[in-house]
N, C-alpha and C positions, 0 to 999 in steps of 0.2 A: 504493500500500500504506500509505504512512504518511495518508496523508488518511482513510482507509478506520479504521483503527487510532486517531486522534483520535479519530473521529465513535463510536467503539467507547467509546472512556474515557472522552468526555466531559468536557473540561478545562473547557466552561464552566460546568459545574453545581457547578466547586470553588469558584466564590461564596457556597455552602450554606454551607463549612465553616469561613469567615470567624466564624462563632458561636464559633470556642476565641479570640477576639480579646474577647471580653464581658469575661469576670472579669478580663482586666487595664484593659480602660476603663473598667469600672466601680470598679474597685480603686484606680486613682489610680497605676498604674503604665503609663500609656501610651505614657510618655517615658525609661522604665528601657529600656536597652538590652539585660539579660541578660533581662527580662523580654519584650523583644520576640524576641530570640534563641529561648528556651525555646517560646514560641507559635506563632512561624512552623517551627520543626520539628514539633510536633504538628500544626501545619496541613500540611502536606506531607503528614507519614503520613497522615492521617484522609481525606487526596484522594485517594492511590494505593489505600487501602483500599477508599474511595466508588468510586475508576475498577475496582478489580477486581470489586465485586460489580454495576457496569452491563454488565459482561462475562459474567456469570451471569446478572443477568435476563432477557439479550439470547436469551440460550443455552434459556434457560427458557420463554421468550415466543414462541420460534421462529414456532412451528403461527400463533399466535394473532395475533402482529404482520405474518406476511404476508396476512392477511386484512383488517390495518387503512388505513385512505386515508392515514395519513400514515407509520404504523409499520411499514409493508412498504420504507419505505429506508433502514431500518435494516443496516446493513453485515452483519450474520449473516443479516436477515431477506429481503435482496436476494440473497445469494449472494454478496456481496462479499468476505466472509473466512469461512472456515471453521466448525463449531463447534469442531472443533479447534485453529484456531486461536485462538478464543473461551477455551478450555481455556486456552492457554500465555499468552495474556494475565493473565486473569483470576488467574494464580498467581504470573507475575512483579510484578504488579502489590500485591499482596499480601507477599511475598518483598520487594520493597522499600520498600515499608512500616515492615516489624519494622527493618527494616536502618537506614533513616530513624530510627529511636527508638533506635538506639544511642549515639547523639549528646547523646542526655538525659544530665543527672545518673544517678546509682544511683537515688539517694532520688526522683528523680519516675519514672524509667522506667519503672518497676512499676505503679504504679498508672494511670500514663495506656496504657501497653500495655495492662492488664486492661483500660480503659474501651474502647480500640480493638477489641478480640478481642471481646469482649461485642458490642458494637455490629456485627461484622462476621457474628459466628454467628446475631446476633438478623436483618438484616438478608438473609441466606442463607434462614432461617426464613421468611421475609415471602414472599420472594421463589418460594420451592419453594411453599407454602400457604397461610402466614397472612394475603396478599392477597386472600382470597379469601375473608374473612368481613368483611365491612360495618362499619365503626365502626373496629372494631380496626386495620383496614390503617390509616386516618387515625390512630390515636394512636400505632400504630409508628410512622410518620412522623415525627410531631410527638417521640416520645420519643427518636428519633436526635437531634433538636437540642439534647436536654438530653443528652445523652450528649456531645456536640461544646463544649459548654459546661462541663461537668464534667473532661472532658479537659484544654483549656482551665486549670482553676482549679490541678489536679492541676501539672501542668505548669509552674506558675507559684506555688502554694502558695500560692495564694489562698484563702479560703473561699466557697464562695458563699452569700448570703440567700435566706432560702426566695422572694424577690419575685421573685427575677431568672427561677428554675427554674420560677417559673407562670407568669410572663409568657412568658417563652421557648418553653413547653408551650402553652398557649394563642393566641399569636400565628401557632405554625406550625401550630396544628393548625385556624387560622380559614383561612390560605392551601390545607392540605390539604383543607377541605370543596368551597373556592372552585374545587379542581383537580377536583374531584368532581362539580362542575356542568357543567362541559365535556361529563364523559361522558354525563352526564346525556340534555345536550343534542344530542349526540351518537347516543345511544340512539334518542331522539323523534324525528330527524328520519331513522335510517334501518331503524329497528328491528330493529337487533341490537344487545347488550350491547357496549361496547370491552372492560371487566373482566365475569369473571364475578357478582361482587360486585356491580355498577352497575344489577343490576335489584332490590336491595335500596335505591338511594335512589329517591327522584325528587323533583321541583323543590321541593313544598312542603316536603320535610323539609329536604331541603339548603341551602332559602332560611331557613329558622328557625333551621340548626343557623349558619349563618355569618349572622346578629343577634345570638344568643346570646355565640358565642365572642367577637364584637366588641364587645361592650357589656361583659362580663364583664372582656376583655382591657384596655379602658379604664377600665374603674372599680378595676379592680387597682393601674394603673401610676398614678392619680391618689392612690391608698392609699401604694403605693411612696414616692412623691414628697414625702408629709406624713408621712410615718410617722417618727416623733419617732427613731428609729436612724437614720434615713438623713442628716435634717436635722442630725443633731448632726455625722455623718462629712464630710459636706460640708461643713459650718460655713453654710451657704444655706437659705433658708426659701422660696427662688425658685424651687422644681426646678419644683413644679407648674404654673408657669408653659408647660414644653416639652410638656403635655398637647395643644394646639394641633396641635403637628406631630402628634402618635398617631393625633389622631383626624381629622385630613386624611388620612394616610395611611392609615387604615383605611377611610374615604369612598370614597378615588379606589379603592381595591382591590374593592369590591361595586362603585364604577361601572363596570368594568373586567369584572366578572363578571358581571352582573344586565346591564346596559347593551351595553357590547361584548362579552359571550359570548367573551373572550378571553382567560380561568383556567387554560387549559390546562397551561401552562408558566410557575410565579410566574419561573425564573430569566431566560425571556424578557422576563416584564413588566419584572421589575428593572433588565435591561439596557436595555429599549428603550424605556420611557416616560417619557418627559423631566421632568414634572410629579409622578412618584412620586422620581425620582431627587433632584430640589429640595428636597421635604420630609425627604428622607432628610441629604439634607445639612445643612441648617439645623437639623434636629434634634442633629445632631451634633457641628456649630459654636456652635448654643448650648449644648449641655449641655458640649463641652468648655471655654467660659467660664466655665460656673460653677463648674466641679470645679475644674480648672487656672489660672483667670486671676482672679477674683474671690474 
């Protein structure tokens, strides 16, 4: 039961919501403690949130995911727990949540609850319908990590620069097209749709829409980097320097989708491909030198 009930909530896709962790790395408060305090309880709630509404997709997806090769072992879609039980999930899950955010301040609790509720009804939205129109399902997507971000700032009374919220927008909505190839791929070789939406791409658009976002996504964060605000905050005229790691990591991610046809699941790639994990590191250890140590 409780394995069954993981594989339902999905603890590992709470690597998503590591994004309310931005506005304080980027803030210069990485190393405050009430400020690490204040973010890891937004991060809790915004994961029991994320785990209660894969509890409703689950519930939603039923028909559709026992019809799919890999999404028929999905614990609702197997017969492994209930929709009912899908139901008492999906609420306590939720339920402790709000409860989690009791722990905030007055003064931030407000406004990072409103980001979570917004994000959880928009996210309910997706899930019931607006998955189901082309484009859009990919920039809901992408717009829950600006909301996870915004939380995030909220939480910690940070403000955010309009850089962070388009790169942030942009970045996950280049991984959203790349998950979109899969189906794609998916599609062609057994010809049925996995989403109903997924006979609205096909290769050529989804290969131009992820060059676009990627190219876009880098010449922003290379704007970011020299943009005379930034350079002044960090006292470094060196940031551009970590564009390197951006655009490796943005490489290996098309070699990853175009090449091994394996975009299905970015939190899989994240976890499991050793060479994106490197870049990801070093982008981190150097940009924490230059903020913090230099």
């Amino acid at each position: 039961m409780i394995k069954n009930i993981l594989r339902l909530t999905r603890p590992k896709q709470w690597i998503k919501n590591f994004f309310v962790f931005i506005p304080m790395f980027f803030g210069g408060e990485l190393f405050d403690l009430h400020s690490i305090w204040l973010a890891t309880i937004t991060f809790v709630a915004f994961s029991l949130t994320a785990s209660s509404i894969y509890c409703y997709n689950d519930i939603v997806d039923v028909d559709a995911d026992r019809c799919h090769p890999v999404k028929c072992l999905r614990p609702i879609a197997s017969g492994d727990l209930s929709i009912r039980m899908g139901y008492i999930l999906m609420a306590v899950c939720f339920l402790l949540s709000m409860a989690v955010l009791l722990a905030l301040p007055p003064e931030v609790m407000s406004p990072v609850m409103a980001v979570i509720v917004f994000y959880y009804v928009l996210n309910l939205s997706y899930c019931s319908k607006l998955k189901q129109f082309a484009i859009l399902d990919v920039c809901i997507v992408a717009f829950g990590f600006v909301l996870r971000i915004l939380a995030g700032g909220f939480a910690c009374e940070l403000p955010l620069s309009s850089w962070i919220v388009i790169m942030t927008f942009l970045l996950t909505l280049f991984m959203s097209f790349a998950k979109r190839r899969d189906d794609v791929l998916r599609m062609n070789e057994t010809g049925e749709a996995p989403r109903k939406n997924t006979v609205r791409y096909n290769l050529t658009f989804i290969n131009q829409a992820i060059t676009i976002t990627a190219s876009v996504t880098l010449v922003c964060y290379i704007m970011y980097c020299v943009s005379p605000e930034v350079v002044e905050r960090f006292q470094t005229p060196y940031l551009y320097l970590t564009f390197v790691f951006v655009l490796l990591g943005l490489l290996r991610y098309i070699q990853i989708a175009v090449v091994d046809k394996k975009s299905g699941d970015p939190t899989k790639v994240i976890l499991k491909d050793h060479f994106s994990q490197v870049i990801v590191i070093a982008w981190i250890l150097t940009f924490l030198l230059m903020i913090y140590v230099i």
